[in-house]
Every structure is written in C-alpha cells, then in structure tokens.
C-alpha positions as CSV (number, residue, x, y, z in Angstrom):
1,X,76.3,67.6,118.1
2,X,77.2,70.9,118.6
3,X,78.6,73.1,115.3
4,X,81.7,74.9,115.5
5,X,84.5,77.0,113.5
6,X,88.5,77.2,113.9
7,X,89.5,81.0,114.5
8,X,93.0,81.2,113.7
9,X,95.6,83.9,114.1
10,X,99.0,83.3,112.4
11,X,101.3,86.4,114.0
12,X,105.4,86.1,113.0
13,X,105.8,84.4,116.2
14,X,102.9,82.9,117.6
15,X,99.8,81.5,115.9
16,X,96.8,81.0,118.3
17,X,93.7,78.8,117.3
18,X,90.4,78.5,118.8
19,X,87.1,77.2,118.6
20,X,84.1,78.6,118.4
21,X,80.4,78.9,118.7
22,X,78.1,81.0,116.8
23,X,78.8,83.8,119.4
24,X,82.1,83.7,118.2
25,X,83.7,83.3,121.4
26,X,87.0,80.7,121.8
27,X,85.8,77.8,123.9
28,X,89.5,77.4,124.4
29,X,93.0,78.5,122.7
30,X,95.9,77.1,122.0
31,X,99.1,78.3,121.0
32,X,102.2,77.4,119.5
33,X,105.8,79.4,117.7
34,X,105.1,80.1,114.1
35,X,107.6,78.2,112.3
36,X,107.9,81.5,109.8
37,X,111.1,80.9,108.6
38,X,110.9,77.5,108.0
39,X,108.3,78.1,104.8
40,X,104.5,77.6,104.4
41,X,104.3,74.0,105.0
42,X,105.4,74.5,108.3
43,X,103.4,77.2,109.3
44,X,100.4,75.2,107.8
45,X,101.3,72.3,109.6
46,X,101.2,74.0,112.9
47,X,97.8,75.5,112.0
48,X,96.9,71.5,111.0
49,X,98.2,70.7,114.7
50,X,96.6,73.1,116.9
51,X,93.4,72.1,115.0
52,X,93.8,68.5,115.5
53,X,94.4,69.1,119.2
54,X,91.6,71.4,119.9
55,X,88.8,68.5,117.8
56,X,90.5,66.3,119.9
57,X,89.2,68.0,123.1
58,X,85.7,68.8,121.7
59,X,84.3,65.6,121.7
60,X,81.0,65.5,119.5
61,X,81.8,68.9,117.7
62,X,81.4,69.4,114.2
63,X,83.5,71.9,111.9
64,X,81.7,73.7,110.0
65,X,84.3,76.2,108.8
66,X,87.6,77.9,109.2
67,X,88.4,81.5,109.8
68,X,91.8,82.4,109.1
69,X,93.8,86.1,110.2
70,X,97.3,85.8,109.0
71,X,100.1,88.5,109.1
72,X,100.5,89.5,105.0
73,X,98.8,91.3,102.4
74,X,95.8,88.8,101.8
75,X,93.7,87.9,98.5
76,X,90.4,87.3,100.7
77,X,88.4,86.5,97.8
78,X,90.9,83.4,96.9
79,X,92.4,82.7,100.0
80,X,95.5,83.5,99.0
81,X,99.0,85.8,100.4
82,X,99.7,88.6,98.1
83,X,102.9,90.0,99.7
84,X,104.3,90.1,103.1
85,X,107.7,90.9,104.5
86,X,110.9,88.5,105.3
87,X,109.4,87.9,108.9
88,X,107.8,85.1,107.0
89,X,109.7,82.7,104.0
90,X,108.5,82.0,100.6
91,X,105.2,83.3,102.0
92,X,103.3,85.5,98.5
93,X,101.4,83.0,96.9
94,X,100.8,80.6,99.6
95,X,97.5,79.7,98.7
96,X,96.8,78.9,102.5
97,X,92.9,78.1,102.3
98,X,93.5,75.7,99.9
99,X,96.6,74.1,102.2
100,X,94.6,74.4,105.5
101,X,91.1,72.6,103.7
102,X,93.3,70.0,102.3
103,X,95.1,69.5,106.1
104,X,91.7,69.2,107.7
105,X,89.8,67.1,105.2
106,X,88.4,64.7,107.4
107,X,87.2,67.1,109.8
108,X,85.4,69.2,106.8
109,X,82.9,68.8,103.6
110,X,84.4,69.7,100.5
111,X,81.8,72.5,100.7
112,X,83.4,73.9,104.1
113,X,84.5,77.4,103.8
114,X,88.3,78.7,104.7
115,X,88.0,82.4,105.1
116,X,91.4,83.9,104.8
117,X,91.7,87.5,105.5
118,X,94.8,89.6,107.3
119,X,95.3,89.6,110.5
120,X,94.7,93.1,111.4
121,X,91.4,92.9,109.6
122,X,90.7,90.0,111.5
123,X,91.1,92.2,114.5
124,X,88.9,94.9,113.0
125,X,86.3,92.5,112.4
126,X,86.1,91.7,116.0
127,X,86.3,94.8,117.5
128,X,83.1,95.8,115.0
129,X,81.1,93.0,115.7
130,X,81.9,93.1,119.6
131,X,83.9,95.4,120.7
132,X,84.4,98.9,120.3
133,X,83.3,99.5,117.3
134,X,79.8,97.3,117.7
135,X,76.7,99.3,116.7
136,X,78.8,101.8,114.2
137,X,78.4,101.2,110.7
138,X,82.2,102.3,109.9
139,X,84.9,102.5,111.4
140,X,88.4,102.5,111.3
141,X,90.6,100.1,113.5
142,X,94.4,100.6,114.3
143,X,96.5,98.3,115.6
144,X,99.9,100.0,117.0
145,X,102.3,97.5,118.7
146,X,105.3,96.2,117.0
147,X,104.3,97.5,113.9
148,X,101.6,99.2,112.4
149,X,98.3,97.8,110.8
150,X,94.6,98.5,110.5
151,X,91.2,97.6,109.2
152,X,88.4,99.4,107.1
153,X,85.0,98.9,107.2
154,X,82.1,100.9,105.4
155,X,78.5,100.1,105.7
156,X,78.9,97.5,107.6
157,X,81.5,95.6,105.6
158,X,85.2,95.0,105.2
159,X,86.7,97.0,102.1
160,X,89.7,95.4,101.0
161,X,90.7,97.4,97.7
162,X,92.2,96.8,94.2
163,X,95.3,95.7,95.7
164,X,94.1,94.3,99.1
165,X,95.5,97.2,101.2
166,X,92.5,99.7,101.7
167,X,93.1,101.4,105.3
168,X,96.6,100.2,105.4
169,X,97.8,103.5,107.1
170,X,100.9,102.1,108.3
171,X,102.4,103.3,104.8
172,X,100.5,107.0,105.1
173,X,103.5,109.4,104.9
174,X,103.5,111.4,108.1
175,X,105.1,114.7,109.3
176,X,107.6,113.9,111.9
177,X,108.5,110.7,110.6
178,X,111.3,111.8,107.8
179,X,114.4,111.3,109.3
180,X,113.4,107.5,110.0
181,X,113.2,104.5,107.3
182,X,109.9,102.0,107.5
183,X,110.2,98.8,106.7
184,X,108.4,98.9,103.7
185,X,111.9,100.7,102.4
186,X,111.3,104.0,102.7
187,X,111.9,106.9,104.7
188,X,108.8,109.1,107.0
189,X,106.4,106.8,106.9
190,X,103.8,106.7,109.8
191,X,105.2,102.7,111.1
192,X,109.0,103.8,111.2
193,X,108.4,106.5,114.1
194,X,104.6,105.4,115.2
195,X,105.3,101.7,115.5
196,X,106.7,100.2,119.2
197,X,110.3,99.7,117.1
198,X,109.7,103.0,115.8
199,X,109.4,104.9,118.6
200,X,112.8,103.7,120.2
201,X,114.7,104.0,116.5
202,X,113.0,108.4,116.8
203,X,114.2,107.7,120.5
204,X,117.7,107.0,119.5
205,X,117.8,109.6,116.6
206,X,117.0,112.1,119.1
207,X,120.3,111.3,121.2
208,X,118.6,108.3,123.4
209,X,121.1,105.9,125.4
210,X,121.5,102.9,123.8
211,X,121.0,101.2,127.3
212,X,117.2,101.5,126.3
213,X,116.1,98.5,124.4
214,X,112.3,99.1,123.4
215,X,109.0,101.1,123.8
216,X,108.9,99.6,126.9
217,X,111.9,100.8,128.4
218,X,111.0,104.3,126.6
219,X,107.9,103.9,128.4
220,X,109.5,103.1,131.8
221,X,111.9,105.8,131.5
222,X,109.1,108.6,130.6
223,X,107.3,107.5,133.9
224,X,110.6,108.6,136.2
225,X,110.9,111.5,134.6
226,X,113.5,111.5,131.7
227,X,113.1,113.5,129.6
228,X,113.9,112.3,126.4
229,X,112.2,109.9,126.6
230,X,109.1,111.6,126.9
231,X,109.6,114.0,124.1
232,X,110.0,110.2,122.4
233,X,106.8,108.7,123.3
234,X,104.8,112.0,122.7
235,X,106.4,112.6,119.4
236,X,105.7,108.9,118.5
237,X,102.2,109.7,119.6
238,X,101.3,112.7,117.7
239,X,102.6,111.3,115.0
240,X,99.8,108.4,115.0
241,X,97.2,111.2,116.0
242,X,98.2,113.3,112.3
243,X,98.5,110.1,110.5
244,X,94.7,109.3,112.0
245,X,93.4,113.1,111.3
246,X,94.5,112.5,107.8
247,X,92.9,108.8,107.7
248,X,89.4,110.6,109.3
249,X,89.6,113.3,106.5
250,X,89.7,110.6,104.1
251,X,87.2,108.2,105.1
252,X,84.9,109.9,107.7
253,X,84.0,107.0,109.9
254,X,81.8,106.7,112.6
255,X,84.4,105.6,115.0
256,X,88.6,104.9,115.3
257,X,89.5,102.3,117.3
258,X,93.1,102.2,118.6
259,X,94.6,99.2,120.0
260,X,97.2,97.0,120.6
261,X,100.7,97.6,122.9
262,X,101.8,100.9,122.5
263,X,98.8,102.1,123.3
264,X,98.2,100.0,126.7
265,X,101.0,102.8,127.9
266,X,98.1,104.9,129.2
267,X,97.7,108.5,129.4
268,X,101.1,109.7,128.8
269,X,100.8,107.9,125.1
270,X,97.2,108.5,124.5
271,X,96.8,112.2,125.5
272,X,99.3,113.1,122.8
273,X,97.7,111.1,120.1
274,X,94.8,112.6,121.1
275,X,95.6,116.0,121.0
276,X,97.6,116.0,117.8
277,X,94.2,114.0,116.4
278,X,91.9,117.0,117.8
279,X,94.5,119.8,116.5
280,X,94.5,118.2,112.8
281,X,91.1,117.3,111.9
282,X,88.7,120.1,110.3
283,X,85.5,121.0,112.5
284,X,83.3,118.8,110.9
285,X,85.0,115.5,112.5
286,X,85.8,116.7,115.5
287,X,82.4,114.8,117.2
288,X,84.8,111.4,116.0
289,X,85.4,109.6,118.8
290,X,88.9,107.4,119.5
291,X,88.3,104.6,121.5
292,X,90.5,101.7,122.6
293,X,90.1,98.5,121.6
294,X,87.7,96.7,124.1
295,X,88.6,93.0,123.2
296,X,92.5,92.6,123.6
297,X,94.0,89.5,122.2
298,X,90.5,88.2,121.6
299,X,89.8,90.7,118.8
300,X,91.4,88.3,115.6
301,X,90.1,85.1,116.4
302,X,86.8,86.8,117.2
303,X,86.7,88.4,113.9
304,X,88.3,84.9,112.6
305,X,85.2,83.4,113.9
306,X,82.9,85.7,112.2
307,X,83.9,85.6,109.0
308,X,84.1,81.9,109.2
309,X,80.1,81.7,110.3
310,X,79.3,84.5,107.6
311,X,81.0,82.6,104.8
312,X,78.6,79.4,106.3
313,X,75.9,81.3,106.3
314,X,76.7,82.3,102.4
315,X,77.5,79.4,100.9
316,X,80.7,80.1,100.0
317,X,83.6,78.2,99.7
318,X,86.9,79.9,98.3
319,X,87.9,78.9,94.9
C-alpha cells in the first residue's frame, strides 16, 4: 500500500488538488472553479470532491495527511482563515482543517494531520524545498501576478508572525505607487501599481487607451514599441525592485525568489526590477541574488505536500 498526502491549492478561481508521494511531487492534478462566492461549504465541498476523485484513481493508496494552501490570511497553527478579501464569502473564521478532516473521514485517522497554511506560503515552501530557493537557509519568495503575495522563511522555517502576515510585502508602502489605491483600501501601496491589475490601473493614470485591457496587453503593446506602455511596465517594475530593496534591508535573506505572471514577461519586466533592486539596496546586499521561481504552477501543492509529510512526521494534528 503505498502512503500518500492531498496537496491542495484553493486560488479565487480555481482550486487544484494532487496527490503525493514523499517527494512531494503530484502523481496527478485535478482542477475544478472555486465556488468563492457561494460560502465555505462550497469551497470545501469541492476540495471534498477533487479528493474523492483523485482516491478513486489511486487504487491501494493510503492518506496519510492533507496539506492545504488557500488564498487568505491563515491561522496555521489552528487551521483556521483569519481575514481575506470579498473575492471569497463569509470566508474569516472558516475553520477549514477542521471542515476538510471531517469531509474526508473515512479516508483519514482521527490522528491525520490537515496543515492549513496560505497560499503564497504554500508556494514559498515549494520553491525552498525544490526550487529556487533549495539549499538556502532564508529566503524570501514573491509572487507577482494578479496580485501581490510572498512567503518568509528564516533558518530553515516558515515565520508566520503575531498576526499571520510576516513578509506580506504586498502592503509595503512604495515610492511610485501614491497616486494609486490597493485593495487593501489604501493609496501607494506596493500591489496597487506592482500587481498585473496594478500595472494597467498606473497605465491608465498615465494617459493609457482604454482599448488595453490588462498586463498583458501592456505587455504586448511595450513589445511593438509604444511607448507608454513601456514607461508602464518599467515603472511597475521598479516599483517591485524598491519595495524588494526595502524587504532585503529588513530581512537579509539568502536568496529572493520572484515568480508568478508578471514576471514571465521577460527581460523588458525583469531588467527594471532588477535595476531599481541593485540601485536601492546598501553595499552589503548587493551579492543577493533574484532568481525566478523554478517550479511554476507546481510550487503550492509542492509546498502543500511538504508540510503535509512534515506535520506526519511530527505528530501533529491541528486542534
């Protein structure tokens, strides 16, 4: 009988589940629309559902544990969502471990762990134990896409803070950004001009057309030469680099990994990140090496994975 874990990843639209082995590799995913709006049983239920289809498949295996990434300020230590935004309904104080254990009870023991943890640090997790950050004893990962997130780790483990936001420099305010309201509320934050939607709300402060939808377009547009579009992208990109100088100053990690869409733009995004990073930081961290993320879409269910097997391997199950 071979021993496995559930590695999920509960994003505002889609929530992907896998199985996996101790190498914390999915076996095989499947994915299905997170129901966000329609409250947590729903979103749990889906969760419950991909599960149930994946055991199905893997005939003989034996779950030993789940591993949970979710979108939302998380309570690791109980499982639990703290805060999140309206993307998702009635979703602070879920307490989704206890929702997902009860959903798979005949698949678990009552000692099984459910390792909740957010998403982003999900995908920090992964890149550390296989990715880019593997072999580092602390790093920093950044997520840029639609929004903003990242993940901390020091000595070789996850810090999550008093208020389960340490690293969360999505909220960092950052020069550049303060003609531009985040979503958090407030204006000149790093997400409302360093984000995907960020970068096309600076685009269309700056005089954009509206005829350009998204970072995409921005993107597109940069590449045939427009030009305001590429003062956009690289003004959206430095700001991320000063945000991250700032972050470095703070925290003096071994490494910064940067991943997720915005970057996958290339050069013309990550040269001005770069640069601003480089003109920021003091001497002393200026041997800090940014690197992108090596595992793509893989990265949260393989940290899902891993802290599902370390919570096995501790004996713990969340209270």
């Amino acid at each position: 009988m071979t021993d496995v874990v559930l590695a999920v990843d509960i994003g505002g639209t889609k929530t992907a589940a896998a199985l996996a082995g101790r190498d914390d590799v999915p076996l095989f995913t499947m994915t299905a629309p997170t129901p966000a709006l329609q409250g947590p049983a729903a979103v749990v239920a889906t969760v419950i559902s991909l599960a149930e289809q994946l055991l199905a498949d893997a005939d003989g295996a034996r779950l030993r544990a789940v591993g949970i990434g979710t979108a939302g300020v998380v309570d690791a230590a109980h499982g639990r969502i703290v805060s999140s935004t309206d993307t998702f309904t009635d979703w602070p104080g879920t307490p989704l471990a206890d929702l997902v254990r009860a959903g798979l009870s005949v698949h678990l023991n009552g000692d099984s762990p459910v390792a909740v943890q957010n998403d982003v640090d999900a995908h920090a997790a992964g890149e550390f134990r296989h990715g880019a950050a593997s072999g580092a004893r602390s790093a920093l990962i950044v997520a840029v896409g639609t929004g903003v997130g990242s993940g901390l780790i020091l000595d070789g483990r996850a810090v999550r803070g008093a208020h389960h936001v340490a690293g969360e420099i999505a909220h960092v305010p950052t020069p550049g950004a303060e003609h531009l309201r985040c979503p958090c509320g407030r204006l000149g934050h790093l997400e409302a001009i360093g984000s995907g939607i960020g970068m096309h709300a600076h685009y269309l402060a700056i005089g954009g057309s509206p005829e350009i939808r998204d970072a995409r377009g921005i993107a597109a547009a940069a590449a045939s030469g427009d030009a305001l579009s590429l003062r956009a992208m690289r003004e959206s990109a430095a700001a991320v680099g000063r945000a991250l100088a700032g972050a470095a100053t703070l925290l003096d990690p071994e490494r910064i990994v940067i991943t997720g869409g915005v970057p996958h733009i290339g050069d013309a995004w990550w040269q001005p990140m770069e640069q601003a990073f480089r003109a920021e930081v003091i001497d002393a961290l200026q041997t800090i090496p940014l690197l992108p993320g090596a595992l793509g879409n893989d990265a949260p269910l393989r940290g899902a994975a891993a802290s599902a097997w370390d919570a096995v391997d501790a004996g713990e199950v969340t209270p």
